[in-house]
C-alpha positions in Angstrom: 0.0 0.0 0.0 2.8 2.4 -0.8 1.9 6.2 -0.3 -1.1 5.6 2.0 -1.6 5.5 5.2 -2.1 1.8 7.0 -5.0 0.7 9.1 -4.4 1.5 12.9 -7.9 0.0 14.4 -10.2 -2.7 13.6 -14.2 -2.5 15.1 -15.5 -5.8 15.6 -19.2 -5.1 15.8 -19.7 -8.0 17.7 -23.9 -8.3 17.6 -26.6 -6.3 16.3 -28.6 -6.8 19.6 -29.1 -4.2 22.0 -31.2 -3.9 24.9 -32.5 -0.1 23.5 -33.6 1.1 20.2 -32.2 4.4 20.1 -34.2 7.1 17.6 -30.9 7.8 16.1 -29.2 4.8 15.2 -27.9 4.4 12.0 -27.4 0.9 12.6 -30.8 -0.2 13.2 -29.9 -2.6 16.4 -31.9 -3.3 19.1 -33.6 -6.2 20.8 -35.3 -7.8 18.1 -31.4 -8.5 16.3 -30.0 -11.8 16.9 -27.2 -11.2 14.6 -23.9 -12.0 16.9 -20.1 -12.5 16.4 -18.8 -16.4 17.1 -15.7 -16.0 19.4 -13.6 -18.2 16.9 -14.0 -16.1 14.4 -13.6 -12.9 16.4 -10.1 -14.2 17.6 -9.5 -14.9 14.1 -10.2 -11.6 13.0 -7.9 -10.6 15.9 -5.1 -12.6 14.6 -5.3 -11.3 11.1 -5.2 -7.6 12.6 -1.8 -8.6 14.3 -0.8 -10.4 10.8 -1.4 -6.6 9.5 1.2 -5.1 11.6 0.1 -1.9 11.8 -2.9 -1.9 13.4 -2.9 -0.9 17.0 -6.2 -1.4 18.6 -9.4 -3.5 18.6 -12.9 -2.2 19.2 -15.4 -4.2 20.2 -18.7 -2.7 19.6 -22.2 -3.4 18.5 -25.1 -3.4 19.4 -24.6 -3.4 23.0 -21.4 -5.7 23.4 -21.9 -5.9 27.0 -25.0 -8.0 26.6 -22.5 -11.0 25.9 -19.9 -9.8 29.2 -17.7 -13.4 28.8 -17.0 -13.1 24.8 -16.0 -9.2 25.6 -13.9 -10.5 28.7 -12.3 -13.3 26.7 -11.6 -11.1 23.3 -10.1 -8.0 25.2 -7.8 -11.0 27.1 -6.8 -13.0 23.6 -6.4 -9.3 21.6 -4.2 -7.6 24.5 -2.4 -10.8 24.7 -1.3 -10.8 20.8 -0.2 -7.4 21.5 -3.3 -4.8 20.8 -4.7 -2.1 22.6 -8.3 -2.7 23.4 -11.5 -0.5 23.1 -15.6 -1.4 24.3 -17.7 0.5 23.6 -21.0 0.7 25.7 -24.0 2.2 26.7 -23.7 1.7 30.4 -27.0 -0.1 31.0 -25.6 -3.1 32.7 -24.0 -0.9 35.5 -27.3 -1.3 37.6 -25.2 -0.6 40.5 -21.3 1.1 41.6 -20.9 -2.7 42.9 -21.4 -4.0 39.9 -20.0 -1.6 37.6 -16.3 -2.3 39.8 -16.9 -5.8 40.1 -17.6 -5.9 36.0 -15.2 -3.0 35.3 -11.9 -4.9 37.6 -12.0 -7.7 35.5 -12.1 -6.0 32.2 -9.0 -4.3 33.3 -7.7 -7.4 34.4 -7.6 -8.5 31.5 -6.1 -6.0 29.7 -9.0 -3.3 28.8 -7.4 0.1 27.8 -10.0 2.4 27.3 -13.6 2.6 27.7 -15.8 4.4 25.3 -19.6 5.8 27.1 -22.2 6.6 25.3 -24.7 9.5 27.1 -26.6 11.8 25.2 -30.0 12.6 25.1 -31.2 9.6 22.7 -29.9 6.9 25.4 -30.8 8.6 28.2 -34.5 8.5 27.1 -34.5 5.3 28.2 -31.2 4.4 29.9 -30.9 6.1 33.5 -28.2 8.5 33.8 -27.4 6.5 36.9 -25.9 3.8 34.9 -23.5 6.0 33.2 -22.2 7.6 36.7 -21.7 4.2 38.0 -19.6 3.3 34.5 -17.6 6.3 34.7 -16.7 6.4 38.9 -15.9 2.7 38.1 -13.3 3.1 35.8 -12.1 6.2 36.9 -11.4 4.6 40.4 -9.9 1.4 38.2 -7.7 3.7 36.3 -9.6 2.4 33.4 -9.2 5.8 30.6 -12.7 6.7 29.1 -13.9 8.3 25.8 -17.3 10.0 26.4 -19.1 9.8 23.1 -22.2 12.3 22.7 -24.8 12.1 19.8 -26.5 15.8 19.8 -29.7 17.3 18.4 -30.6 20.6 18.0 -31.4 22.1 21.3 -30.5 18.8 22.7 -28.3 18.2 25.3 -24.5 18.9 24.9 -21.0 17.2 25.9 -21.0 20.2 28.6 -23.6 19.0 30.3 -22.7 15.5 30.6 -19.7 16.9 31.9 -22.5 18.9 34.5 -24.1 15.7 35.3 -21.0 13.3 36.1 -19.6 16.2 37.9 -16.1 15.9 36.9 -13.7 18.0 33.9 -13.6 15.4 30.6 -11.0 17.5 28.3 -11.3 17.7 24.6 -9.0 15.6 22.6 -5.3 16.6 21.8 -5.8 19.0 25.1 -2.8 18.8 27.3 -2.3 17.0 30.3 -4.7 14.2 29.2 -2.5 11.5 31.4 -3.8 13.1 34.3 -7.5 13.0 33.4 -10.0 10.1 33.3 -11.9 11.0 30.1 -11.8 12.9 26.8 -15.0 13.9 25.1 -16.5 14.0 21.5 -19.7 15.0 20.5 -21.0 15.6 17.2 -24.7 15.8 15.5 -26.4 12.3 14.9 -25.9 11.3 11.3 -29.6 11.2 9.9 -29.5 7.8 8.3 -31.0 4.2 9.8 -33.5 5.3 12.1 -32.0 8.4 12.5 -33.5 9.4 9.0 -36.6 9.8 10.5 -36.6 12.3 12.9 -37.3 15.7 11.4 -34.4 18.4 10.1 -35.3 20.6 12.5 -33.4 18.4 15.1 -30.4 17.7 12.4 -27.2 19.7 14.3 -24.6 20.9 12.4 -21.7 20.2 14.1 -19.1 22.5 12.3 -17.1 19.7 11.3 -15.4 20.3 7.7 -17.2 18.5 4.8 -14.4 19.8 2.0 -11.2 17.5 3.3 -10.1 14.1 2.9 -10.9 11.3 4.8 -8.7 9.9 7.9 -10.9 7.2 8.6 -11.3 5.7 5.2 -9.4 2.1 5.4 -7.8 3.1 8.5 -10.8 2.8 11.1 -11.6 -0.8 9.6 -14.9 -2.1 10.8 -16.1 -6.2 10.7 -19.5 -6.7 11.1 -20.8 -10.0 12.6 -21.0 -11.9 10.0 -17.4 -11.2 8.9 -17.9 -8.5 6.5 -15.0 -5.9 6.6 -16.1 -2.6 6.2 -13.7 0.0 5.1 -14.9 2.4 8.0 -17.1 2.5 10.9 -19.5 5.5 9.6 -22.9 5.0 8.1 -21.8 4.4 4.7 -20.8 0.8 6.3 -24.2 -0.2 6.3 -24.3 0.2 2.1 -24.1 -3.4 1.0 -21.9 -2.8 -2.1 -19.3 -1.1 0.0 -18.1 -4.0 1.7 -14.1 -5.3 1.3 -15.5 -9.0 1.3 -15.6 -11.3 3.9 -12.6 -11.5 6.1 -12.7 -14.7 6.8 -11.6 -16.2 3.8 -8.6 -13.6 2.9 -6.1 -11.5 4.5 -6.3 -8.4 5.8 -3.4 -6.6 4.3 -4.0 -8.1 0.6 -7.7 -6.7 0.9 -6.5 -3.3 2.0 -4.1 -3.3 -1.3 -6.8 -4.0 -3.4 -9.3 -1.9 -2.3 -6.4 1.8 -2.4 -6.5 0.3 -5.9 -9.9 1.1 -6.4 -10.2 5.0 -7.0 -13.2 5.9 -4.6 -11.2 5.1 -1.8 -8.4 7.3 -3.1 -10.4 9.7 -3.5 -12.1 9.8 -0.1 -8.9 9.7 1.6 -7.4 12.7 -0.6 -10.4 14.9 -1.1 -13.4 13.3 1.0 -16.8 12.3 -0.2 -16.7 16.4 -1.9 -14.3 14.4 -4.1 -16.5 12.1 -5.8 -19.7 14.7 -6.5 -19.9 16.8 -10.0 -21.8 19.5 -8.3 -21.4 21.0 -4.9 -23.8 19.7 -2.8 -27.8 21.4 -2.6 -28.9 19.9 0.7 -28.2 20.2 4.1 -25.5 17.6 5.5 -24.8 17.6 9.2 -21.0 16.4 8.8 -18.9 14.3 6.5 -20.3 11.0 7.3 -23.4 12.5 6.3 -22.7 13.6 3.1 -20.2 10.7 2.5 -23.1 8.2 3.0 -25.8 10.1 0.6 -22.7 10.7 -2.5 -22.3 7.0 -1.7 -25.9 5.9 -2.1 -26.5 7.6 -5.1 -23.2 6.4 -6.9 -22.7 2.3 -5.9 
């Protein structure tokens, strides 16, 4: 893949189950998905990240991974033994109580968790107490456990700020300084209207002032798998197209996928000049960031 950048992170979405159905997800998961990752093949899509070389952390993600605690215990255990840096991602609902948000939380450290990444934001908290998210966060803060605070916002919706308000405690921006000596860095941007999220009305769309004119950092770098072994060549919306899908990794190797698909020229050009790239005409509607747009260009194109 000479002149672009390798892959750093690999998402394992490890099931399209989740015990809410949030307004805005683009993913469409909830309860009624049974859709879920087999730990053989997780730990094989594990091994063929390490066979990369380059990539440096596994996410495991969803759905809500937590509803399946051992295969997250297990998978952060075999991925941080092969030498990764591990990411879960969760929406907190299991942390019915600070005992059991330690008692849960220690053994993820234990074996080898690195960061954990919280969802709060109004669309989850319409039906996940904010409770559950203190207990999460004064768990792994107390556990030394680092903690990405990811908020989805609407307009006039709640904001990162007051999360920050409600868990009482300072959660810096990223690239701030000093981060070692904080528990948690935040990130919010506005809900990408697609899935479910397509549905609720514009005048809720937020425009988070995120550049839609630039290249793409993500683009086969934030590499995604879906359950049933699809790798996706990001973890954005525009996963969910079917005809942008790498293939299946379980029948070919990471690396020799990635070379193929920087030989196809709409991932050059995302990575170069963004999803602006690949349009004739400047955009007419109103797209709330990149992934936005990206997904919509990419719709209309594949």
């Amino acid at each position: 893949m000479p002149g672009y950048p390798p892959p750093f992170r690999v998402g394992l979405i490890l099931t399209e189950r989740c015990d809410v159905s949030c307004t805005h997800c683009w993913f469409g998961c909830g309860p009624d998905k049974t859709a879920t990752m087999p730990k053989y093949n997780a730990q094989d899509y594990v091994d063929k990240a390490v066979q990369a070389r380059t990539v440096e952390w596994v996410s495991l993600t969803g759905g809500e991974p937590m509803l399946y605690p051992s295969l997250v215990e297990g998978l952060v255990a075999y991925a941080s033994r092969s030498g990764l840096r591990t990411e879960l991602v969760t929406n907190c609902n299991w942390a019915s109580t600070p005992e059991k948000a330690v008692e849960t939380l220690r053994r993820l450290r234990d074996a080898g968790l690195d960061v954990l990444n919280l969802s709060a934001d109004d669309f989850h908290q319409l039906v996940i107490p904010f409770e559950r998210v203190r207990n999460t966060y004064e768990a792994a803060k107390g556990l030394g456990v680092k903690m990405v605070v990811m908020t989805a916002v609407r307009r006039g919706g709640s904001r990162l700020t007051d999360i920050e308000r409600l868990l009482g405690d300072a959660i810096l921006a990223p690239g701030s300084e000093n981060l070692a000596h904080h528990a948690a860095i935040g990130i919010e941007s506005g809900f990408t209207p697609v899935g479910r999220g397509s549905s609720l009305p514009k005048s809720e769309w937020f425009l988070d002032g995120s550049p839609l004119t630039s290249g793409c950092g993500a683009v086969l770098r934030d590499l995604g798998v879906n359950p049933s072994g699809e790798l996706l060549p990001c973890c954005s919306a525009s996963a969910t197209l079917p005809s942008f899908s790498l293939g299946n990794l379980g029948n070919q190797n990471l690396g020799e996928a990635l070379e193929r698909a920087w030989n196809m020229e709409v991932f050059k050009i995302l990575s170069e000049k963004g999803p602006i790239g690949l349009r004739k005409k400047p955009p007419r509607s109103f797209h709330v960031n990149k992934c936005h747009l990206c997904y919509e260009t990419l719709k209309a194109l594949l």
